[in-house]
C-alpha positions in Angstrom: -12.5 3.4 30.9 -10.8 4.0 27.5 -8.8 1.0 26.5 -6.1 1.3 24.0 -4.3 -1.3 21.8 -0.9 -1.0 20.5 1.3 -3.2 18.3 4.8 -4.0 19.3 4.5 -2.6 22.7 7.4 -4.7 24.1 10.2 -2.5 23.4 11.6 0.9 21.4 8.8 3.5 21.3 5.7 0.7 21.8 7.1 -0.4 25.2 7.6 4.0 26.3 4.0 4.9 24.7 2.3 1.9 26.5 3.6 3.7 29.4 2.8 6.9 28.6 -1.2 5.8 27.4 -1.0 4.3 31.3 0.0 7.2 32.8 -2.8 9.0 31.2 -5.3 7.1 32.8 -6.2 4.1 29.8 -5.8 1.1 29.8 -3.1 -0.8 27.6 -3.8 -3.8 25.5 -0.3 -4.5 23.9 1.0 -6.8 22.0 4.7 -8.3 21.1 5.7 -11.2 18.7 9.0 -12.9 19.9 9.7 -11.7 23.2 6.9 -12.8 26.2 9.6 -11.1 28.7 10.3 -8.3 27.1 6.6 -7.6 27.6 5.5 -9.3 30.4 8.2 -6.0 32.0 6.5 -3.7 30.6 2.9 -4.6 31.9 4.5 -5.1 35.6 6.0 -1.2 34.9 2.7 -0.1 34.1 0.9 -1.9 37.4 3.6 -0.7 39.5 2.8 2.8 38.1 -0.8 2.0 38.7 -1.8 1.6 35.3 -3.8 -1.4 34.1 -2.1 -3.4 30.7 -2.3 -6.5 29.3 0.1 -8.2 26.5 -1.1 -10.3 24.0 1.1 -12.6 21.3 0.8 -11.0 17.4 2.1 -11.4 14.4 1.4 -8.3 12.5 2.8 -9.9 9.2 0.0 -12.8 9.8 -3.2 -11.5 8.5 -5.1 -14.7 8.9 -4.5 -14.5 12.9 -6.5 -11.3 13.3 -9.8 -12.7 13.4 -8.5 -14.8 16.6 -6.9 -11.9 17.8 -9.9 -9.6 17.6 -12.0 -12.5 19.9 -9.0 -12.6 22.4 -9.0 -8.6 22.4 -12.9 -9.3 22.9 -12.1 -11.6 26.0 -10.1 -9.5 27.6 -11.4 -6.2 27.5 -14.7 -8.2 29.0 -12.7 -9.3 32.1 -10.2 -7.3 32.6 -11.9 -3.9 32.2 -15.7 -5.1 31.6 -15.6 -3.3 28.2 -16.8 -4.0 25.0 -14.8 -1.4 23.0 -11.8 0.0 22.2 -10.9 3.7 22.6 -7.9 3.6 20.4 -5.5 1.7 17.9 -1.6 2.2 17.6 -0.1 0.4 14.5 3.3 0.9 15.5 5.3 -2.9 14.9 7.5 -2.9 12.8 11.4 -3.7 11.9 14.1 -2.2 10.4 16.5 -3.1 7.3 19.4 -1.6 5.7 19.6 -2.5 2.3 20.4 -0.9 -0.5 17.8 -1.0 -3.7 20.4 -3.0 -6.5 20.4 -5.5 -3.4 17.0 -5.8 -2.1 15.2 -9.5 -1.8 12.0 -10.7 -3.1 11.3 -11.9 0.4 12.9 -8.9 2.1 10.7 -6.9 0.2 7.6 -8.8 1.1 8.4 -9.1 5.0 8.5 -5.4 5.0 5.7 -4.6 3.0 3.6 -7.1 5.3 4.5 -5.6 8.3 4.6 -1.9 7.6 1.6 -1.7 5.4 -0.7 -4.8 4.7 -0.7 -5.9 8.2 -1.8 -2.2 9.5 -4.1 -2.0 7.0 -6.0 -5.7 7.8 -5.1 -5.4 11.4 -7.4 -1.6 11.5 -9.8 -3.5 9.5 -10.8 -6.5 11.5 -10.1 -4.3 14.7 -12.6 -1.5 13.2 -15.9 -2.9 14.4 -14.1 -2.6 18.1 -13.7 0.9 17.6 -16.2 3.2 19.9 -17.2 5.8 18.5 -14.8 9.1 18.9 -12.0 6.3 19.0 -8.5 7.4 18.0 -5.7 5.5 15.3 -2.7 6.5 15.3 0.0 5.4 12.5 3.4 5.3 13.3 5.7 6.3 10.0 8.9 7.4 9.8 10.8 10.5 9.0 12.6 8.5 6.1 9.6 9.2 3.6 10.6 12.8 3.4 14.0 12.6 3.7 15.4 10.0 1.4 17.9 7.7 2.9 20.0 5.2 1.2 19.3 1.6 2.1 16.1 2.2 3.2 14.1 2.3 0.2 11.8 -0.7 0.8 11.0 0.9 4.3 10.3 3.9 3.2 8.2 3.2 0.5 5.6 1.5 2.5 5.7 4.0 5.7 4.8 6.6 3.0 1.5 4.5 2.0 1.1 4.1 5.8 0.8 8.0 5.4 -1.5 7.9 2.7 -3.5 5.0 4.3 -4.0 7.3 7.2 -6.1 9.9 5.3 -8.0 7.7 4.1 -8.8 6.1 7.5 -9.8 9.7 9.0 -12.0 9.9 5.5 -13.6 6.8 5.8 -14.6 6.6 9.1 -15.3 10.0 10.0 -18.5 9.4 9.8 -18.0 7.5 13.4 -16.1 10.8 14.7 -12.9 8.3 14.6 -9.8 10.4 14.1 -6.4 9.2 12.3 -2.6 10.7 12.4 0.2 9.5 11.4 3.1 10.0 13.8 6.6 10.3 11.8 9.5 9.5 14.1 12.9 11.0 13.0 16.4 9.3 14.2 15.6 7.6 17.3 17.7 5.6 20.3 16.0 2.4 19.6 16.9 -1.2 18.9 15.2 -0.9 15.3 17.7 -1.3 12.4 20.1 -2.6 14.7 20.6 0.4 16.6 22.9 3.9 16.3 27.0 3.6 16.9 28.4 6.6 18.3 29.9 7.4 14.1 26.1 7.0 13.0 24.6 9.1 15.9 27.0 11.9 15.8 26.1 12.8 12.3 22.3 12.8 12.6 22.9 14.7 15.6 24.5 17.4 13.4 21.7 17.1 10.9 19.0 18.3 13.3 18.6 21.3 14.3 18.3 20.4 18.4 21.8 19.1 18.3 20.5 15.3 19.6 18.7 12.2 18.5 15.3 10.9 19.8 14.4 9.1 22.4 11.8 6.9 22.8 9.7 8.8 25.3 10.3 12.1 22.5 7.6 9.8 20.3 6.0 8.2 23.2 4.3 11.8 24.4 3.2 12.2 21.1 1.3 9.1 20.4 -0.5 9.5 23.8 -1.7 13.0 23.3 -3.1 12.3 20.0 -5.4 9.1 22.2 -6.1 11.5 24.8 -8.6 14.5 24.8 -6.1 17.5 24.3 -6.4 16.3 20.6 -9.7 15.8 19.5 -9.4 18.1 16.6 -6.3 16.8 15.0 -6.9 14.7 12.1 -5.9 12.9 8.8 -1.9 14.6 9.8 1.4 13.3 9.8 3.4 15.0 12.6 7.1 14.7 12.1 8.5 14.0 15.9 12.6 14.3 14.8 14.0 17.3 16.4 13.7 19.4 13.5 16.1 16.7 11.0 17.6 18.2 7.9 15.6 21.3 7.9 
């Protein structure tokens, strides 16, 4: 059985594309940082879909807790699905911050880079020797590094070397037939950043061309065709999933 793990998979567009990977037969190995609850619901939605998923504490911006979360990923695809690999990676944690750049923190600037970039990069890394053959990553990005958007520059910045980390993953490891895209979520109805007020969401509404913001499951269907089958010949792309925003 393909077994799949995603970061962040409590909430947002983690928690609706651990469902999605479920419903397409895999199983879900997902993780959250702060909030057991949060996914400890989304693994009972799965089983009473008839899925199989199981969450597992991470810190993304931790790098020195991925060897012990390799061994636990280890453990439980042994007893829960009597597995020894992987089938797929999702590096989709992350946070938002609004910021602009005169105003921007040392710190701030560090949290974000270690979430959105370092930890992706060192979490694929010590996750890699997991990785079956034919295995899929997919990246999640954002829509912000083509469209620049003030107060996000920080963000931005490092989703865009998420992109260019993800070409070099499909280069690198090609040689094992794993493939790696970059999904690039536009404005989306998530908890990220804070959220969207009815002000904020009316005028990226008007900025794309299908008259709406995203929701979660817009991204979700995405990111679960690229681990499935119907996509073994995409690779090293970014697909923009945004509605068609400020074309």
């Amino acid at each position: 059985m393909s077994v799949i793990v995603i970061t962040g998979g409590s909430r947002g567009i983690g928690a609706s594309a651990a469902e999605h990977i479920a419903k397409k037969g895999m199983g879900v190995i997902l993780t959250y940082n702060a909030n057991p609850q949060a996914a400890a619901s989304v693994v009972e939605h799965i089983k009473d879909a008839g899925g199989k998923a199981i969450a597992l504490k991470l810190d993304v911006s931790d790098v020195g807790s991925f060897g012990a979360f390799r061994e636990s990923v280890v453990v439980t695809l042994r007893e829960t699905w009597n597995a020894t690999t992987l089938s797929g990676l999702v590096n989709n944690a992350g946070y938002g911050l609004f910021n602009p750049l005169a105003t921007v923190s040392e710190v701030q600037f560090d949290d974000l880079f270690n979430v959105h970039l370092k930890g992706p990069f060192f979490l694929t890394q010590a996750l890699l020797p997991l990785l079956a053959k034919g295995a899929s990553i997919v990246n999640l990005t954002s829509a912000t590094t083509r469209v620049a958007t003030a107060g996000v520059a920080p963000y931005a910045a490092f989703k865009g070397g998420l992109e260019v980390l993800t070409r070099y993953m499909a280069k690198e490891f090609g040689e094992r037939h794993i493939r790696a895209n970059a999904v690039s979520p536009g404005a989306i109805r998530t908890e990220l950043g804070g959220g969207l007020n009815d002000e904020f969401e009316a005028m990226l509404a008007a900025q794309t061309a299908l008259g709406r913001v995203g929701e979660p499951e817009d991204v979700a269907r995405v990111i679960a065709m690229l681990l499935s089958e119907e996509s073994t010949w995409i690779n090293a792309q970014t697909i923009e999933v945004a509605g068609g925003y400020n074309i």
